[in-house]
N, C-alpha and C positions, 0 to 999 in steps of 0.2 A: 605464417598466418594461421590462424586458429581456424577449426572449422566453423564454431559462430561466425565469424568475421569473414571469413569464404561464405558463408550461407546468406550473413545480410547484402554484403557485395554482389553478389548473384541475385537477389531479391530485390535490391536497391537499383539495380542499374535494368533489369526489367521493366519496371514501375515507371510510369511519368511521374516528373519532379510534384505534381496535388498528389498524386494517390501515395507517396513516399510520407509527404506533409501531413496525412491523414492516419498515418501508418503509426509515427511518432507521436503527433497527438493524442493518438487511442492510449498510446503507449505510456505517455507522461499520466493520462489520468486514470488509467487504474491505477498505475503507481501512487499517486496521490491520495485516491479512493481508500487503497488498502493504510492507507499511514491512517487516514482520517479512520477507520474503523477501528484499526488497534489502538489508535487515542481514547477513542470510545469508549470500547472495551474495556479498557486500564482503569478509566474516569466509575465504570461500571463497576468493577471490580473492589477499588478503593472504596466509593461508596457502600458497596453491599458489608465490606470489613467495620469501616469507622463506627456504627450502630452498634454493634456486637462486642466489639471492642469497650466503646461507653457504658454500656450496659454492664458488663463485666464488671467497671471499673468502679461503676456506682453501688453496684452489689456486694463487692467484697469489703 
């Protein structure tokens, strides 16, 4: 066993089964959170190029 896996085991079996439930939903949504930001991000990034890009294109 890994020490994460030793550590949430230890963690998990402390905890009442809500506050374990509570533990993992925090958990699923940053994870999410962070996917939805670097989505973002990308979406921000690509737009700020595509301008530049046309611009370029129309000039030369």
């Amino acid at each position: 066993m890994t020490d994460m896996a030793s550590s949430w085991l230890t963690a998990s079996t402390s905890l009442h089964r809500g506050e374990v439930d509570e533990v993992v939903h925090a958990i699923k949504w940053q994870t999410a959170s962070r996917y939805r930001m670097v989505g973002a991000f990308a979406r921000i990034d690509k737009e700020e190029l595509d301008p530049i890009l046309s611009i370029t294109t129309k000039v030369a």
